[in-house]
PDB file of N, H, CA, C and O in Angstrom:
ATOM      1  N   UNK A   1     -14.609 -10.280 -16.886  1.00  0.00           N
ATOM      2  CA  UNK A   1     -14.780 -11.085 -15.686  1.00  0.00           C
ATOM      3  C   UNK A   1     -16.008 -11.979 -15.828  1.00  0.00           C
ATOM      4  O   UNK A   1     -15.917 -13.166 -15.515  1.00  0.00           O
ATOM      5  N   UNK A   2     -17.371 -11.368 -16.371  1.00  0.00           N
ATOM      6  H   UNK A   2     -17.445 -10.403 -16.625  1.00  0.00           H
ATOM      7  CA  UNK A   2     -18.372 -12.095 -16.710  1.00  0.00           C
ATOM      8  C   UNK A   2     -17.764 -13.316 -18.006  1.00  0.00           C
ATOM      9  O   UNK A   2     -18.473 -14.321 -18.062  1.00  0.00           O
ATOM     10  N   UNK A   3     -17.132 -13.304 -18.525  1.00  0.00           N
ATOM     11  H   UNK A   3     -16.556 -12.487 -18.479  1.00  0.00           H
ATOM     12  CA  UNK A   3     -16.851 -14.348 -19.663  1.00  0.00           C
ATOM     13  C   UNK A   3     -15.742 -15.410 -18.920  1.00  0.00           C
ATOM     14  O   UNK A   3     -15.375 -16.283 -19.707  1.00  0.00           O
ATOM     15  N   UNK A   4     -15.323 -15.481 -17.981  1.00  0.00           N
ATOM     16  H   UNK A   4     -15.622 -14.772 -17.342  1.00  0.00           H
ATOM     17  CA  UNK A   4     -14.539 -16.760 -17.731  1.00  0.00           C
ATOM     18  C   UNK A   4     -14.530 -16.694 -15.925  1.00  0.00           C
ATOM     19  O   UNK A   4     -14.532 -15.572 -15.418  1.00  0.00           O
ATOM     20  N   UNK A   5     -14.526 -17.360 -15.430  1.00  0.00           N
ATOM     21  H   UNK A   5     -14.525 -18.272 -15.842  1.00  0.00           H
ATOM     22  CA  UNK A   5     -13.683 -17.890 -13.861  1.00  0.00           C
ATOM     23  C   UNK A   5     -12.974 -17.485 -13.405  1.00  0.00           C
ATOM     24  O   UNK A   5     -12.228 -18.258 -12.803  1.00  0.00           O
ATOM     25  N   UNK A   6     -12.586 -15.600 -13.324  1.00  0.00           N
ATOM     26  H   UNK A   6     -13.192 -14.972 -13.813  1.00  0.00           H
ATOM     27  CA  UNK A   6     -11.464 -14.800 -12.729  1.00  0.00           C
ATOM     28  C   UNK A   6     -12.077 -13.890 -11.701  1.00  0.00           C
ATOM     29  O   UNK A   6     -13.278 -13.747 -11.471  1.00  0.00           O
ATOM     30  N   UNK A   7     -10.871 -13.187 -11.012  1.00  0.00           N
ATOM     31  H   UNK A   7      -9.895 -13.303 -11.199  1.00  0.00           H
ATOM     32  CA  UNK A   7     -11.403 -12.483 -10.482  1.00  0.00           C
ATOM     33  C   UNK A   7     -10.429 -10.837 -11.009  1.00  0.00           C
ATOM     34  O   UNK A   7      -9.564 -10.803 -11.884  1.00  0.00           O
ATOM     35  N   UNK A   8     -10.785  -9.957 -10.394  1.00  0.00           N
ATOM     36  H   UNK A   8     -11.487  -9.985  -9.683  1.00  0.00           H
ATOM     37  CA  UNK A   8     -10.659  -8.777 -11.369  1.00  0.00           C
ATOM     38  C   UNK A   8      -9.525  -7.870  -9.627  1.00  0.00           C
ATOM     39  O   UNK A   8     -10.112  -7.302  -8.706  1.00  0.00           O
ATOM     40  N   UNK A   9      -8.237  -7.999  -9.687  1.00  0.00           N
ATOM     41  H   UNK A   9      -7.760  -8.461 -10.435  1.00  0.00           H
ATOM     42  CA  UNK A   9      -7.462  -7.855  -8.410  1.00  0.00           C
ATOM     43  C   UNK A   9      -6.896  -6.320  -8.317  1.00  0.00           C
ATOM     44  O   UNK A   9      -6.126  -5.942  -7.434  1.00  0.00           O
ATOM     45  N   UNK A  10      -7.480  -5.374  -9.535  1.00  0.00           N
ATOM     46  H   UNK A  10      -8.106  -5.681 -10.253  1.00  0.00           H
ATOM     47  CA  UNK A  10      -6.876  -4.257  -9.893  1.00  0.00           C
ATOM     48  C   UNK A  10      -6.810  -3.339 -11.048  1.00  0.00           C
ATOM     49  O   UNK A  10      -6.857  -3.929 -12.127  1.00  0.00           O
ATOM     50  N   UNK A  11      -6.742  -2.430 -11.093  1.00  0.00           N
ATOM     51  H   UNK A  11      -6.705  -1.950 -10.217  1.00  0.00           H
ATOM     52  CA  UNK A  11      -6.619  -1.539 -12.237  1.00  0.00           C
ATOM     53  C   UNK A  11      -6.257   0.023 -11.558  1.00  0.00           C
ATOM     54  O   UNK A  11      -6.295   0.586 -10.465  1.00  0.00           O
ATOM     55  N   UNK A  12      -5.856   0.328 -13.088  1.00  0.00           N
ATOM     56  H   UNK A  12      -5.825  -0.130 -13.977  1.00  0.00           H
ATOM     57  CA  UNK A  12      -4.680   1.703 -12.727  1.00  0.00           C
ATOM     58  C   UNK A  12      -4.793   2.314 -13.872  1.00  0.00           C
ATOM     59  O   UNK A  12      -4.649   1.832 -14.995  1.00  0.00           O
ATOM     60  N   UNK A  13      -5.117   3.646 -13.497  1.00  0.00           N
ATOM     61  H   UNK A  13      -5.233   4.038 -12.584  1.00  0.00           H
ATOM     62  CA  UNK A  13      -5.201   4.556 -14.501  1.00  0.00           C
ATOM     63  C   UNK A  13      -3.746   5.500 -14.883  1.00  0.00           C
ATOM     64  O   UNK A  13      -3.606   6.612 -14.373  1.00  0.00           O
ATOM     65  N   UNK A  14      -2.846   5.001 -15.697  1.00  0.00           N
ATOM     66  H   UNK A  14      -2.959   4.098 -16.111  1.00  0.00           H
ATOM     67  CA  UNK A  14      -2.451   4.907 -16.033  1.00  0.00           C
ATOM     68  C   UNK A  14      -1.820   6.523 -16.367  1.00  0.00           C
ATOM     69  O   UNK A  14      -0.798   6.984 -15.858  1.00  0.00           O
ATOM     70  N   UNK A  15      -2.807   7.295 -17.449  1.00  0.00           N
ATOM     71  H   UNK A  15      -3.637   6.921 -17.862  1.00  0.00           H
ATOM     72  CA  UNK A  15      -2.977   8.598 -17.163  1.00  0.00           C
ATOM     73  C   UNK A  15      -3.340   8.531 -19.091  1.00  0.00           C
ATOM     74  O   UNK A  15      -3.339   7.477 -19.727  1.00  0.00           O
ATOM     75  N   UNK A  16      -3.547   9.562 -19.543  1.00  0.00           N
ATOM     76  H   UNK A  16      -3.548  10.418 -19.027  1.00  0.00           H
ATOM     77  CA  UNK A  16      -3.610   9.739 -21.149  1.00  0.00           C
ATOM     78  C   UNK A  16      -5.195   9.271 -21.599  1.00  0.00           C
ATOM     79  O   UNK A  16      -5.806   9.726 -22.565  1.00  0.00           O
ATOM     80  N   UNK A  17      -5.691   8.249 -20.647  1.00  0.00           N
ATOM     81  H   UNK A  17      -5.194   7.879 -19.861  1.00  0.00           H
ATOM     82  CA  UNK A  17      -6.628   7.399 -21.259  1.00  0.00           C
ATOM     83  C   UNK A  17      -6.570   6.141 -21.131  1.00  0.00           C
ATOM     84  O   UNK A  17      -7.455   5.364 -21.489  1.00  0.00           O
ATOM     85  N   UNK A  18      -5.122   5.730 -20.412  1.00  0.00           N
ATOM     86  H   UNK A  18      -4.402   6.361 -20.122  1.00  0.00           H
ATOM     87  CA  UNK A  18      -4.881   4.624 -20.662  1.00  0.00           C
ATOM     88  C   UNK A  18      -4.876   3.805 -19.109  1.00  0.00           C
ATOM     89  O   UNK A  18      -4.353   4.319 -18.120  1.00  0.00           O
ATOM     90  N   UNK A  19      -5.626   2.296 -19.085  1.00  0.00           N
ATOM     91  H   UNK A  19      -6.051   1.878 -19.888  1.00  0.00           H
ATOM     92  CA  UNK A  19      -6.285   1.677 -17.984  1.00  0.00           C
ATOM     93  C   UNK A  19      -5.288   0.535 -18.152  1.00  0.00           C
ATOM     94  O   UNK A  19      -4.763   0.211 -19.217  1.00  0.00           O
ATOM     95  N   UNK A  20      -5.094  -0.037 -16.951  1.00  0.00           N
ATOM     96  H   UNK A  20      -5.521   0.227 -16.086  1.00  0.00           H
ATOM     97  CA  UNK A  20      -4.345  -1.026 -16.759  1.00  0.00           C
ATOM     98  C   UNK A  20      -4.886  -2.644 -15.827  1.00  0.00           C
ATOM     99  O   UNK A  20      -4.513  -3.036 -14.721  1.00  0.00           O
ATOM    100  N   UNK A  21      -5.390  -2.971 -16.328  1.00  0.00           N
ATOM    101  H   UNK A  21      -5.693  -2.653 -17.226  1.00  0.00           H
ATOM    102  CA  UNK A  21      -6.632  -4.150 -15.374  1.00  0.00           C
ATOM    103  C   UNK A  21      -5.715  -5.153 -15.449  1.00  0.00           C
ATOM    104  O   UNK A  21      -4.838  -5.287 -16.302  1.00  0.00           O
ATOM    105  N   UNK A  22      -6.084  -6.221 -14.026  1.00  0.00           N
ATOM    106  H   UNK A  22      -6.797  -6.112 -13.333  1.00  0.00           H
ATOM    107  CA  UNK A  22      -5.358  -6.923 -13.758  1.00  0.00           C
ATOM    108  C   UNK A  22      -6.174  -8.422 -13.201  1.00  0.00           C
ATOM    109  O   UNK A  22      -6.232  -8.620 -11.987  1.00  0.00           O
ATOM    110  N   UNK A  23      -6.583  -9.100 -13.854  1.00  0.00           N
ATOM    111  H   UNK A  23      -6.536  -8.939 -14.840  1.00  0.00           H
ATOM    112  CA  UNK A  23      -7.457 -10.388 -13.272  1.00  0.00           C
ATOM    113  C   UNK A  23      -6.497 -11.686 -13.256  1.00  0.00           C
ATOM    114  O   UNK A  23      -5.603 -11.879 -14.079  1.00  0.00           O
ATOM    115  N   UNK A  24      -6.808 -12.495 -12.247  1.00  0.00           N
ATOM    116  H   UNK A  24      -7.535 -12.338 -11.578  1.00  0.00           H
ATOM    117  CA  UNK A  24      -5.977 -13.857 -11.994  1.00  0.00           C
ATOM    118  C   UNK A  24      -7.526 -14.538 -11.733  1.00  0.00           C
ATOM    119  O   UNK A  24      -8.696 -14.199 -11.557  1.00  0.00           O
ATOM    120  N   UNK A  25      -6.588 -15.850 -11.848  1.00  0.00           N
ATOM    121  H   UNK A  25      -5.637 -16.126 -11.991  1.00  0.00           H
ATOM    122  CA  UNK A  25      -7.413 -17.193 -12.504  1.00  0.00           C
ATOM    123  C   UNK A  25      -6.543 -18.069 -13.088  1.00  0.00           C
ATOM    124  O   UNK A  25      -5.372 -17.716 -13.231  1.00  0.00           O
ATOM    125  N   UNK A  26      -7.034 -19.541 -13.583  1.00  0.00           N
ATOM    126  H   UNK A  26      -7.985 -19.828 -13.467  1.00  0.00           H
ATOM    127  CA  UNK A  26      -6.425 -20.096 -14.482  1.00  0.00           C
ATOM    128  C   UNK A  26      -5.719 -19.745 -15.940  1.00  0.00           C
ATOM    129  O   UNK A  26      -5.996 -18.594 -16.276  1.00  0.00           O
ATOM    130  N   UNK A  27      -4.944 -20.388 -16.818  1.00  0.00           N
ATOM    131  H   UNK A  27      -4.719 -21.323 -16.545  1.00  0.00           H
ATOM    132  CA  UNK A  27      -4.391 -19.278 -17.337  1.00  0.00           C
ATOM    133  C   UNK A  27      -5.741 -19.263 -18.738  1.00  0.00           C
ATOM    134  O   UNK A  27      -5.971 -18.243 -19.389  1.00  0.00           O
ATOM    135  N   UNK A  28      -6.427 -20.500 -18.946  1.00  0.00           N
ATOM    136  H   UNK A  28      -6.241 -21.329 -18.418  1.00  0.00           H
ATOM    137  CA  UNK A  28      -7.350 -20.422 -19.707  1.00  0.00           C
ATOM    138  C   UNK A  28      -8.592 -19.348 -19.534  1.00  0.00           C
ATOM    139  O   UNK A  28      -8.862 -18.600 -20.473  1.00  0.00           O
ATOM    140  N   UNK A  29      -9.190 -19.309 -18.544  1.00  0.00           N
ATOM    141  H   UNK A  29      -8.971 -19.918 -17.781  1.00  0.00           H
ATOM    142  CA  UNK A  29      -9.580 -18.742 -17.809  1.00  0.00           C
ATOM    143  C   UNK A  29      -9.377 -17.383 -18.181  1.00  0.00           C
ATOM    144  O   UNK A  29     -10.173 -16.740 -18.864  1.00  0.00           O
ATOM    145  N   UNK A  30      -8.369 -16.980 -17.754  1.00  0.00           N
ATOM    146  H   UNK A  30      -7.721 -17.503 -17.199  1.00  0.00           H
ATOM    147  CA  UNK A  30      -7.228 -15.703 -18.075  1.00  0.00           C
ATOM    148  C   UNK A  30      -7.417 -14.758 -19.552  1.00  0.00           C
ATOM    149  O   UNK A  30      -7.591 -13.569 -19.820  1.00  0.00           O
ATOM    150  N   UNK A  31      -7.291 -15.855 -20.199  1.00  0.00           N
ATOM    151  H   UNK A  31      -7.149 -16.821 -19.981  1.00  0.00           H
ATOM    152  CA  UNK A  31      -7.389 -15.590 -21.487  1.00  0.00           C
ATOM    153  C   UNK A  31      -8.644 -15.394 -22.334  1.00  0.00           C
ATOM    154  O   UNK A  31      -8.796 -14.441 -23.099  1.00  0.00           O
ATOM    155  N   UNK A  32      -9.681 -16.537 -22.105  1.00  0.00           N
ATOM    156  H   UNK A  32      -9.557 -17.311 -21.484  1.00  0.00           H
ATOM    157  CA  UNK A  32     -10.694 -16.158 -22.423  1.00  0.00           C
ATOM    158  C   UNK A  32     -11.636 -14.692 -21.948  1.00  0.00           C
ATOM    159  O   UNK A  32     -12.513 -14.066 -22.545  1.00  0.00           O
ATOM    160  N   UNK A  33     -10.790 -14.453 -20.187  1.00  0.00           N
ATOM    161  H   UNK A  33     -10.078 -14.962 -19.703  1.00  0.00           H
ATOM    162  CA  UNK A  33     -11.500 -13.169 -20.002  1.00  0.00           C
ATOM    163  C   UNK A  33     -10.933 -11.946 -21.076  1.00  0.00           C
ATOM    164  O   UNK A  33     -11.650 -11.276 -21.820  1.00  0.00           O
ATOM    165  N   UNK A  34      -9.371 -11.847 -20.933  1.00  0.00           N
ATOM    166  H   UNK A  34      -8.788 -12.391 -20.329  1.00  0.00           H
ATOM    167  CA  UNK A  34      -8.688 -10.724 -22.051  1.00  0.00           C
ATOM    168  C   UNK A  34      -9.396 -10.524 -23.417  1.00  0.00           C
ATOM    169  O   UNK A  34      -9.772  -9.451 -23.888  1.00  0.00           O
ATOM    170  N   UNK A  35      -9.524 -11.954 -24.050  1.00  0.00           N
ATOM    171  H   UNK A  35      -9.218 -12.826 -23.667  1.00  0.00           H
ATOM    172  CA  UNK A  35     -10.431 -11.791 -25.287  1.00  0.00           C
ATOM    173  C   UNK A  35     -11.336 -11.517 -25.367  1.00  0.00           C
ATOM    174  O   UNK A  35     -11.836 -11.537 -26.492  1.00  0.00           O
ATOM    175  N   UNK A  36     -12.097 -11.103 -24.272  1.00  0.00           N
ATOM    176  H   UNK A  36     -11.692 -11.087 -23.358  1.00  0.00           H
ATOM    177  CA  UNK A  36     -13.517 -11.002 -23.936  1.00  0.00           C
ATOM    178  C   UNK A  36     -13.396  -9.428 -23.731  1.00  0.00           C
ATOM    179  O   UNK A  36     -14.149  -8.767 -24.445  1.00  0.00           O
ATOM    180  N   UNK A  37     -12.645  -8.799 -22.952  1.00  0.00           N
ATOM    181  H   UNK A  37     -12.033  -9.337 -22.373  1.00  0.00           H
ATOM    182  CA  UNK A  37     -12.257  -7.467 -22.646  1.00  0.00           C
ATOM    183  C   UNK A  37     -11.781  -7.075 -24.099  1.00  0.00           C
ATOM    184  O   UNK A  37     -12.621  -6.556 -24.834  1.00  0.00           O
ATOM    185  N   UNK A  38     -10.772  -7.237 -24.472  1.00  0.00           N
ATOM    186  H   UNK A  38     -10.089  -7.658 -23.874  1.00  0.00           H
ATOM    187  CA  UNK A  38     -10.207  -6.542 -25.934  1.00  0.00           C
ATOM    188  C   UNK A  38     -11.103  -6.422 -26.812  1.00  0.00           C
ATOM    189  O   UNK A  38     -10.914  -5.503 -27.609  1.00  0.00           O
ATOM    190  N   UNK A  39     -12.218  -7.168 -26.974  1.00  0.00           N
ATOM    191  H   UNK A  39     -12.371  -7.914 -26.327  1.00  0.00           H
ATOM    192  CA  UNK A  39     -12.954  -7.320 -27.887  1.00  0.00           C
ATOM    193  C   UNK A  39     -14.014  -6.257 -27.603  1.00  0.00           C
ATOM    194  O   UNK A  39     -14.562  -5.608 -28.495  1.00  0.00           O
ATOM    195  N   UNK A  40     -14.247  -6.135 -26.387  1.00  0.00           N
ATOM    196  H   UNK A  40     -13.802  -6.662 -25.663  1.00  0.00           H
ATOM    197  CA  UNK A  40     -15.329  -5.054 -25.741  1.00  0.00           C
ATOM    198  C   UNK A  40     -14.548  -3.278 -25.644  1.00  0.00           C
ATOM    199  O   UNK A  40     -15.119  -2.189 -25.591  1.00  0.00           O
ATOM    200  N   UNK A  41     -12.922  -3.645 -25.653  1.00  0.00           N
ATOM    201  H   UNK A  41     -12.457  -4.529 -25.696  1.00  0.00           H
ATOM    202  CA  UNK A  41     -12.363  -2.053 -25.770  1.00  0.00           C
ATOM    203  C   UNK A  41     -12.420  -1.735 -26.964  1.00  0.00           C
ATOM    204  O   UNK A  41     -12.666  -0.571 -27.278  1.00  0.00           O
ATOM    205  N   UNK A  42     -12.268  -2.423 -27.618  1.00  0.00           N
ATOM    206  H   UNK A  42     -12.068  -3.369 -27.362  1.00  0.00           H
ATOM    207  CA  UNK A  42     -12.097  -2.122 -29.381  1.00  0.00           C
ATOM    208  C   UNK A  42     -13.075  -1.497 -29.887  1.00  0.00           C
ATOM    209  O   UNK A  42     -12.899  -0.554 -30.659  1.00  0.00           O
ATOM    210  N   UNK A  43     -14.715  -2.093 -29.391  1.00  0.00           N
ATOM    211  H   UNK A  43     -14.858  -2.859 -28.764  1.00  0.00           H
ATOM    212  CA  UNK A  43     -15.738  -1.131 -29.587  1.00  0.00           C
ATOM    213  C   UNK A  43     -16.171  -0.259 -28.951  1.00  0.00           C
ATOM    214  O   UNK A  43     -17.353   0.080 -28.994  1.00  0.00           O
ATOM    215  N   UNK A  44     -15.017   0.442 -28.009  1.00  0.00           N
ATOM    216  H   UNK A  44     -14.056   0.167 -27.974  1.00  0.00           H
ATOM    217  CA  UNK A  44     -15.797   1.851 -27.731  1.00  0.00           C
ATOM    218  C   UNK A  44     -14.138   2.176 -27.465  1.00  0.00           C
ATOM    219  O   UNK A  44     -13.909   2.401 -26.276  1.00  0.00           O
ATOM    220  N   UNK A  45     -12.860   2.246 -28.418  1.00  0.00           N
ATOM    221  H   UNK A  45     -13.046   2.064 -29.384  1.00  0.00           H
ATOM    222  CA  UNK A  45     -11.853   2.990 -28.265  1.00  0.00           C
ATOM    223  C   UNK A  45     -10.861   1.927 -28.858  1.00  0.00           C
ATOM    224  O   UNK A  45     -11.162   0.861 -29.393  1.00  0.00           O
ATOM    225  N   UNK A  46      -9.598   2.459 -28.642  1.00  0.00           N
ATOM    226  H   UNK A  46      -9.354   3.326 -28.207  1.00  0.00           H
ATOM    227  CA  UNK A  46      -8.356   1.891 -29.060  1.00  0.00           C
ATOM    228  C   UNK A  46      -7.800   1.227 -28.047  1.00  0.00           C
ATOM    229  O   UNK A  46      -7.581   1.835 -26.999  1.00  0.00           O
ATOM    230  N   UNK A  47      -7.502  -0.007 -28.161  1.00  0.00           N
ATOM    231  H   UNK A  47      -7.679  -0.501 -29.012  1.00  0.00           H
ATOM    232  CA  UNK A  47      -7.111  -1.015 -27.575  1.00  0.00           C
ATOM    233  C   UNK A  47      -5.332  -1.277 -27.895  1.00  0.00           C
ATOM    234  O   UNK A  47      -4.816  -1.581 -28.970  1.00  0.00           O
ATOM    235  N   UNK A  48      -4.735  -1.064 -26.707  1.00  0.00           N
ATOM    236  H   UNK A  48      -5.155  -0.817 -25.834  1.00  0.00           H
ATOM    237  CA  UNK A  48      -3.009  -0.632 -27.097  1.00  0.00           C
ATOM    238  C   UNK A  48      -2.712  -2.275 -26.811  1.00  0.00           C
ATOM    239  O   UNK A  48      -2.097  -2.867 -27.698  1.00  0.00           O
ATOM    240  N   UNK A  49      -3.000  -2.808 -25.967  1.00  0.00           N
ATOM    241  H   UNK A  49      -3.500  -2.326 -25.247  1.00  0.00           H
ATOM    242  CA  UNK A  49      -2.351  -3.907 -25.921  1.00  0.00           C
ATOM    243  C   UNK A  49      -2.746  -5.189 -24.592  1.00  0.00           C
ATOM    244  O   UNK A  49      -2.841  -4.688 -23.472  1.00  0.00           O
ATOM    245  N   UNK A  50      -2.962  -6.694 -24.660  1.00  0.00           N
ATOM    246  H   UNK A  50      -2.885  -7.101 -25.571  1.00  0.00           H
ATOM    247  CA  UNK A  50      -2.981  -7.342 -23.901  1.00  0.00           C
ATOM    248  C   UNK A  50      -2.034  -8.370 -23.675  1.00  0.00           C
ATOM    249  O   UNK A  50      -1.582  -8.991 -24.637  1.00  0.00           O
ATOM    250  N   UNK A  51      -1.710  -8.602 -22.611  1.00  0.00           N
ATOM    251  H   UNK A  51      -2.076  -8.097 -21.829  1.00  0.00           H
ATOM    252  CA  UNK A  51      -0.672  -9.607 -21.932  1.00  0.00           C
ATOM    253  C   UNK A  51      -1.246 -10.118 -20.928  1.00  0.00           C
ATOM    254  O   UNK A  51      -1.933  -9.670 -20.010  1.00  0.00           O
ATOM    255  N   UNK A  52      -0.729 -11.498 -21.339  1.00  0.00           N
ATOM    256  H   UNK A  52      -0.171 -11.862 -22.085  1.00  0.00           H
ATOM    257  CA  UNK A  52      -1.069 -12.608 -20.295  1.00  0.00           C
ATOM    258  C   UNK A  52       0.258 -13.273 -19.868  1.00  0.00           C
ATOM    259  O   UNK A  52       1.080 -13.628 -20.712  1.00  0.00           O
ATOM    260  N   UNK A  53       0.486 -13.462 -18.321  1.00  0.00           N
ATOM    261  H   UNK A  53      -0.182 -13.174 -17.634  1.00  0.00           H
ATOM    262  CA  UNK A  53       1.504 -13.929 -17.817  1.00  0.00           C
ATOM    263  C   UNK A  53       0.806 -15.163 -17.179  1.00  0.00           C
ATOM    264  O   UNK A  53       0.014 -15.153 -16.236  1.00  0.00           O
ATOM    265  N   UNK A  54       1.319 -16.363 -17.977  1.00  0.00           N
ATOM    266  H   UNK A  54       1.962 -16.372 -18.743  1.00  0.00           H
ATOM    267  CA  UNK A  54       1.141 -17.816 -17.679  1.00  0.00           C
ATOM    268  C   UNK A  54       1.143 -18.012 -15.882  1.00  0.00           C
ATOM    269  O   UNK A  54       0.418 -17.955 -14.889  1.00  0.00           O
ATOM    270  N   UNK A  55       2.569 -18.286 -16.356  1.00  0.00           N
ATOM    271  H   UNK A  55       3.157 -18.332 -17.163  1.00  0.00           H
ATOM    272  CA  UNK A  55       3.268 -18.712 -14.475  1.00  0.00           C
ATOM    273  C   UNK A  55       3.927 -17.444 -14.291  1.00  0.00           C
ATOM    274  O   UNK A  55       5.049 -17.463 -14.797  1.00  0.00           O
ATOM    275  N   UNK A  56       3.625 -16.346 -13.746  1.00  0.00           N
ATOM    276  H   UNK A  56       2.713 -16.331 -13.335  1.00  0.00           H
ATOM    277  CA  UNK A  56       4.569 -15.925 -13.306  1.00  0.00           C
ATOM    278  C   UNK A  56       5.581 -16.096 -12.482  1.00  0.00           C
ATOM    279  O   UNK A  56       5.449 -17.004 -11.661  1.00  0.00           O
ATOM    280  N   UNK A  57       6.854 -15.291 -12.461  1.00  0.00           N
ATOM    281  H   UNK A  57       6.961 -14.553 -13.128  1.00  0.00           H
ATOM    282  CA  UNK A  57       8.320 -15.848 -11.711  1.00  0.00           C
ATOM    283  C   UNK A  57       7.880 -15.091 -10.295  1.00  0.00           C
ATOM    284  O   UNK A  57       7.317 -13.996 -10.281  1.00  0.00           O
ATOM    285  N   UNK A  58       8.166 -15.717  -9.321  1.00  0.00           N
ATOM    286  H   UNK A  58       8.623 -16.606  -9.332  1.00  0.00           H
ATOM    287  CA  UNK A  58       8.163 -15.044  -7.842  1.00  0.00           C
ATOM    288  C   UNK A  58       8.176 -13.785  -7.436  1.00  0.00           C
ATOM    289  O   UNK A  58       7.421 -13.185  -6.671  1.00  0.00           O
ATOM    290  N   UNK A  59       9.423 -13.334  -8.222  1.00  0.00           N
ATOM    291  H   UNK A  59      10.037 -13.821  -8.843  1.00  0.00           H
ATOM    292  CA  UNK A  59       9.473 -11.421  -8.009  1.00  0.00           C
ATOM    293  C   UNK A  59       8.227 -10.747  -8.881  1.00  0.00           C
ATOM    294  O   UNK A  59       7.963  -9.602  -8.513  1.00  0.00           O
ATOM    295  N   UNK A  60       7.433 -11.249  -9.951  1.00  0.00           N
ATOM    296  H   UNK A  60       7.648 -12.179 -10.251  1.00  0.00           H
ATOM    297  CA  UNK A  60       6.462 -10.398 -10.378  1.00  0.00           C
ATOM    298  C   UNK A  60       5.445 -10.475  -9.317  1.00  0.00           C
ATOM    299  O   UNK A  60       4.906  -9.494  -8.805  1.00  0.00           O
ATOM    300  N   UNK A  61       5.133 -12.177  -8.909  1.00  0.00           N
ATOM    301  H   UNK A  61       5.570 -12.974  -9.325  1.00  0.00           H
ATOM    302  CA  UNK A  61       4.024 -12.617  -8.227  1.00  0.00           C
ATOM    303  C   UNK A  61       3.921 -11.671  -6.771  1.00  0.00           C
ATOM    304  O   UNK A  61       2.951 -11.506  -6.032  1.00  0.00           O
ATOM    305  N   UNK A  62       5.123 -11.200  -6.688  1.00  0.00           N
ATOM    306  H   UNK A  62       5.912 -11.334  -7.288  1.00  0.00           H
ATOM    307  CA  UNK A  62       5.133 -10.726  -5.237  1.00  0.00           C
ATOM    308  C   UNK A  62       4.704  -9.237  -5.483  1.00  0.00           C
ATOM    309  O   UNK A  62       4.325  -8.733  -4.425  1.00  0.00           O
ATOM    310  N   UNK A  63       4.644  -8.370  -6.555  1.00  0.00           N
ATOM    311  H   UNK A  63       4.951  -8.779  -7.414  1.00  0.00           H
ATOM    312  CA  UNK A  63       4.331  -7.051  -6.546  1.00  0.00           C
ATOM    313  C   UNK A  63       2.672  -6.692  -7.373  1.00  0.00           C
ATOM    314  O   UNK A  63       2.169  -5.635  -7.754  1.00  0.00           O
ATOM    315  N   UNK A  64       2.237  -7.995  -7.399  1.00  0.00           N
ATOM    316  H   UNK A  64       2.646  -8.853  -7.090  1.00  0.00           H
ATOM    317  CA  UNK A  64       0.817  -8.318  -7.835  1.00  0.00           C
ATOM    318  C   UNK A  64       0.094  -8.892  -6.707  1.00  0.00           C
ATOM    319  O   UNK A  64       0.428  -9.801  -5.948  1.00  0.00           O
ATOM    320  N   UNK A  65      -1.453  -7.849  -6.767  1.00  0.00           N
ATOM    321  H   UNK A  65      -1.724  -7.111  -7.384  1.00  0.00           H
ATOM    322  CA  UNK A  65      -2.038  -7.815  -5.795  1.00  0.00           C
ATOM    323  C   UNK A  65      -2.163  -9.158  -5.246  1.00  0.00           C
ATOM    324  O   UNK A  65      -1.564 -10.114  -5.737  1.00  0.00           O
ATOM    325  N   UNK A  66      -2.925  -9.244  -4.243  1.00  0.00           N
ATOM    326  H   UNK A  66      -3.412  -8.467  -3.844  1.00  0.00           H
ATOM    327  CA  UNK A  66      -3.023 -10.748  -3.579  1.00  0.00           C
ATOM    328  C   UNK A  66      -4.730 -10.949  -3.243  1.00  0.00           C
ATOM    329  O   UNK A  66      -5.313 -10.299  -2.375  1.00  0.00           O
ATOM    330  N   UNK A  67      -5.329 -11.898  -4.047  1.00  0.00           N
ATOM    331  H   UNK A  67      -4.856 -12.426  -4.752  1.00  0.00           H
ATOM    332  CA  UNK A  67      -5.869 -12.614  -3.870  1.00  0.00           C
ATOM    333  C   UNK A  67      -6.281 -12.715  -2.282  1.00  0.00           C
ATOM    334  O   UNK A  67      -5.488 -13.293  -1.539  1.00  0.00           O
ATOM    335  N   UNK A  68      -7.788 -12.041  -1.607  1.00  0.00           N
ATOM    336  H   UNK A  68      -8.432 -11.571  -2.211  1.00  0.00           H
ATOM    337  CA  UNK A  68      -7.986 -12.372  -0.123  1.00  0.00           C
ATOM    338  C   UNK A  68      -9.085 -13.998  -0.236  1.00  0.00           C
ATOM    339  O   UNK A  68      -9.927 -14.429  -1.023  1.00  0.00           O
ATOM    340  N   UNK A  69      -8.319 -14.557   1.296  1.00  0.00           N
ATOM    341  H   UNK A  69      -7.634 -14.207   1.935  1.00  0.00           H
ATOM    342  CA  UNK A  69      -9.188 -15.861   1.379  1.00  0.00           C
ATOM    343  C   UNK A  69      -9.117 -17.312   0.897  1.00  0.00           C
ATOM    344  O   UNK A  69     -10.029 -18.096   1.162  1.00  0.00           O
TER     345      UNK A  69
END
């Protein structure tokens, strides 16, 4: 969140170890934060995987948190 223009709308523990974070923003934005995060899980654990959803389609947008204000 400190490395780009997002805001940080969620996370879920998943269970095993495994965290599920969720930041919106631009999609640049977006990305530079993930690379910024992956790069910071990697040195203190195993990093399973990041995804970035550009535009999302309506039905995802609607079960992702919402942005107050």
């Amino acid at each position: 969140v400190k490395a780009a223009n997002v805001v940080l709308i969620g996370k879920v523990h998943v269970g095993g170890g495994l965290v599920t974070v969720m930041v919106r923003g631009d999609v640049g934005a977006v990305k530079a934060a993930t690379d910024a995060g992956a790069a910071a899980a990697g040195k203190v654990g195993e990093l399973v995987s990041v995804h970035v959803i550009p535009r999302p389609h309506g039905d995802v947008e609607f079960i992702l948190p919402r942005l107050e204000g």
